[in-house]
C-alpha positions as CSV (number, residue, x, y, z in Angstrom):
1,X,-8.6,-12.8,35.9
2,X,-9.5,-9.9,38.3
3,X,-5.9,-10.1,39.4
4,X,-4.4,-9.9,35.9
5,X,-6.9,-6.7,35.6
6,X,-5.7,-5.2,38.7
7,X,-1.8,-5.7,37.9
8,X,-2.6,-4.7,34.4
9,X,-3.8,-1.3,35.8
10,X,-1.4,-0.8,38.4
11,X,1.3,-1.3,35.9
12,X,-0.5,1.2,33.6
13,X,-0.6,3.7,36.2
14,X,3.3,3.0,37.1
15,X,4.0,3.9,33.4
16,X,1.9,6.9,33.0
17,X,3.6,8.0,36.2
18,X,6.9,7.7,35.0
19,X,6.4,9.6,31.8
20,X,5.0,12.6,34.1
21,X,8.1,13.1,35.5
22,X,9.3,14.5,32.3
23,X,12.5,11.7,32.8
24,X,13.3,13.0,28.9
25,X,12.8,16.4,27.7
26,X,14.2,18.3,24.2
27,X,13.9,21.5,22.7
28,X,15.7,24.1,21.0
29,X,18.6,26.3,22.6
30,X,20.0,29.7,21.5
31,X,23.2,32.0,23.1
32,X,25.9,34.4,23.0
33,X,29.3,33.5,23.1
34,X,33.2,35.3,23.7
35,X,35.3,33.1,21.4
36,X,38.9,33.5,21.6
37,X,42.0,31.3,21.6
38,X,44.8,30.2,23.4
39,X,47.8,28.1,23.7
40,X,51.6,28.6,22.9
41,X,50.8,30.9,19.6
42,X,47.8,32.2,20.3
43,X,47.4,36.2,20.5
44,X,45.2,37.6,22.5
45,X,42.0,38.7,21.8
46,X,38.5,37.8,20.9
47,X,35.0,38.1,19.6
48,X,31.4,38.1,20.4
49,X,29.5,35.1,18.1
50,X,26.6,33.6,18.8
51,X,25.3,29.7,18.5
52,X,22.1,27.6,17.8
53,X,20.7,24.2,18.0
54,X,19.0,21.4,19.7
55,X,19.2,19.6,23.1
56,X,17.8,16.5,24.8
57,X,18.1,15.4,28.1
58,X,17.0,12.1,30.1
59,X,17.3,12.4,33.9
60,X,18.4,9.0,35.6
61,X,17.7,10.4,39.1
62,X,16.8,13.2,40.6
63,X,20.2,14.5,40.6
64,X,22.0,12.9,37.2
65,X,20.9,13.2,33.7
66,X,23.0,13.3,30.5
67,X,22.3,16.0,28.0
68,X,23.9,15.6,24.4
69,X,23.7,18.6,22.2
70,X,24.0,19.8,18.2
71,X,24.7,23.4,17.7
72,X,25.8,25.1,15.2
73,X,28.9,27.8,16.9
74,X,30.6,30.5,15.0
75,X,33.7,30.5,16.5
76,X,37.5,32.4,16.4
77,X,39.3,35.2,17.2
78,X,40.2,39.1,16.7
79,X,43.8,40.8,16.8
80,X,45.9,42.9,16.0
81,X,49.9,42.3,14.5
82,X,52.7,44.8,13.4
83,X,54.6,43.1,10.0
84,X,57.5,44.8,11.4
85,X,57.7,47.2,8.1
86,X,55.6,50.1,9.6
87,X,52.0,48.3,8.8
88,X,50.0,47.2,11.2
89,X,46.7,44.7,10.6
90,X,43.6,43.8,12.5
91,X,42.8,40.3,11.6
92,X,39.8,38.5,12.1
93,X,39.2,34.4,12.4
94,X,35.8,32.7,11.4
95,X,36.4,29.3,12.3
96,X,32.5,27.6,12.6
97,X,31.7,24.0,14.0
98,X,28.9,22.2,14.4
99,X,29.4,21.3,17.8
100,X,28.5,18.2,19.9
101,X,28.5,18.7,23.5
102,X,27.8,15.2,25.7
103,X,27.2,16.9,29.2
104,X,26.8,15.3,32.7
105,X,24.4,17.1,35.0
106,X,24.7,17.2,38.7
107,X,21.4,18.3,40.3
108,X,22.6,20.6,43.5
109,X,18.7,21.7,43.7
110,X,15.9,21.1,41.6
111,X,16.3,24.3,40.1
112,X,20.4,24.5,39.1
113,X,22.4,21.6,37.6
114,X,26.4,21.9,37.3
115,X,27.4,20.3,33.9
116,X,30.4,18.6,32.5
117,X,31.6,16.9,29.7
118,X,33.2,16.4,26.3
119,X,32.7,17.6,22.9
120,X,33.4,17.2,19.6
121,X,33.1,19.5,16.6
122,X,33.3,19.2,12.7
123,X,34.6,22.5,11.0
124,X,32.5,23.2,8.3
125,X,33.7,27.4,7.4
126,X,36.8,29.0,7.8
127,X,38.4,32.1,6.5
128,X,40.5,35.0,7.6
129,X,39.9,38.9,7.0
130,X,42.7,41.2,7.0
131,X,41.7,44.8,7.5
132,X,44.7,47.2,7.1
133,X,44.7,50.4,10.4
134,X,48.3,51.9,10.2
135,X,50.5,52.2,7.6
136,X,50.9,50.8,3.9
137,X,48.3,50.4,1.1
138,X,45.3,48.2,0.6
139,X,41.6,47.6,2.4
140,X,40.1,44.8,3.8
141,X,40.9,41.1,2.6
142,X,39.6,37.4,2.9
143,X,41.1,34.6,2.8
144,X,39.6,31.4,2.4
145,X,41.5,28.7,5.3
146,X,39.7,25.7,5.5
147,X,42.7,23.7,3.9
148,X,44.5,25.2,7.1
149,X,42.1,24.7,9.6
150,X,42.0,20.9,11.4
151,X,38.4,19.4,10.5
152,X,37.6,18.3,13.7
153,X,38.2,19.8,17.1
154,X,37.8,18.2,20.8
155,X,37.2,20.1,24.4
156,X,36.0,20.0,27.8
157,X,32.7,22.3,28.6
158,X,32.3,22.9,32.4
159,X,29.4,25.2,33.5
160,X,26.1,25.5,35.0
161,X,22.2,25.2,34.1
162,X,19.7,27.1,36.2
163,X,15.8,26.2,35.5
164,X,14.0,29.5,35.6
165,X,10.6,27.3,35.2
166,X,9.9,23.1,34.3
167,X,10.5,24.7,30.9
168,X,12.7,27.8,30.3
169,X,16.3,27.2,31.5
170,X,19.7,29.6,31.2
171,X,23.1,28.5,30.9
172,X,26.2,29.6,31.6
173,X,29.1,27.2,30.2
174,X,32.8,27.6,29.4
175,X,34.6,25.0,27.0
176,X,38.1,24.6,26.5
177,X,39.9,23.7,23.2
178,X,42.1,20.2,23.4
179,X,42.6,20.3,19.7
180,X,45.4,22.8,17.7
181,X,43.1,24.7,15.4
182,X,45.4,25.3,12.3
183,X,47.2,22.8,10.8
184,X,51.1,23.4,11.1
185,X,51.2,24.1,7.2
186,X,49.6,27.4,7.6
187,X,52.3,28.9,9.4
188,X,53.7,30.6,12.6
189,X,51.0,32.8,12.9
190,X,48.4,30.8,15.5
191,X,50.0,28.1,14.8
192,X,49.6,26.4,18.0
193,X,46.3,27.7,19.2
194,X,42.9,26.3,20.1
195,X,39.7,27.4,20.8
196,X,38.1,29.0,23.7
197,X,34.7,29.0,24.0
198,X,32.9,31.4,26.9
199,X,28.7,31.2,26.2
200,X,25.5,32.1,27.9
201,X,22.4,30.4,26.5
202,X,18.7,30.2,26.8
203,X,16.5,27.1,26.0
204,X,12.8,26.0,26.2
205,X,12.3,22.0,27.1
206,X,9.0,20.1,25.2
């Protein structure tokens, strides 16, 4: 019996150890991000959005964890285009996902991780404004595209976490678009672009 007791408590104490090494942490995570896209059609420029959500992680070792995320990102682009009749537009793209980063962390020091991984997001918003600058008549206009925007989009995020304490940690990450955004219906114009995704972040783990 007194050696069931002891092994009873030693086990006790291996648990209780384990769970102090905080082997799975969650919390919220906020950021700024420089949307944009690219590809064959894309034109260039972009636009500072910002994103929200949740986090967890669960470390396997000292140096690997996996961290899936769900943020909400508003994403897209901003540029310019001549009609070629003397008019020329500034056009803006709100194309919003909820986003669902799957990252694997490599530990180079306790206190900075380089990340990898896939993700996947579910378009739940898009439209187009058209602002007219030179030439022609009429103001601003929106247009509503989600029936020309693709409802689910894949990339590759590759970037790096630095832990400024156990429990406050900034990000820097940059995901690339795999997916076209627009579906060929909607025309020439960005036909063939996807998104780009460059985002700083700050997070608190529990």
């Amino acid at each position: 019996m007194k050696k069931i007791a002891i092994a009873l408590m030693c086990t006790i104490f291996a648990v209780g150890a384990a769970m102090a090494q905080k082997q799975f942490t969650f919390g919220p995570k906020i950021g700024v991000d420089y949307t944009h896209y690219w590809g064959e059609d894309a034109y260039h420029g972009g636009q500072l959005n910002y994103q929200a959500g949740l986090f967890m992680e669960y470390r396997f070792t000292n140096k690997f964890s996996v961290a899936p995320e769900v943020v909400f990102a508003a994403q897209g682009g901003k540029f310019e285009y001549d009609n070629g009749r003397g008019s020329v537009y500034k056009e803006t793209d709100n194309v919003n996902y909820i986003n669902v980063p799957v990252m694997l962390k490599f530990y180079v020091v306790p206190e900075l991780s380089i990340d990898f991984g896939p993700q996947v997001g579910f378009n739940i918003y898009s439209k187009n404004t058209q602002e007219l600058k030179i030439g022609g008549e009429g103001g601003k206009k929106t247009y509503d595209m989600k029936n020309g925007t693709k409802s689910v989009d894949f990339g590759l995020g590759l970037g790096l976490t630095y832990n400024i304490t156990n429990d406050v940690f900034v990000q820097g990450r940059y995901t690339m678009g795999m997916t076209e955004v627009f579906k060929k219906e909607l025309g020439v114009l960005n036909g063939k672009a996807k998104n780009g995704n460059a985002q700083i972040a700050i997070g608190y783990r529990f």
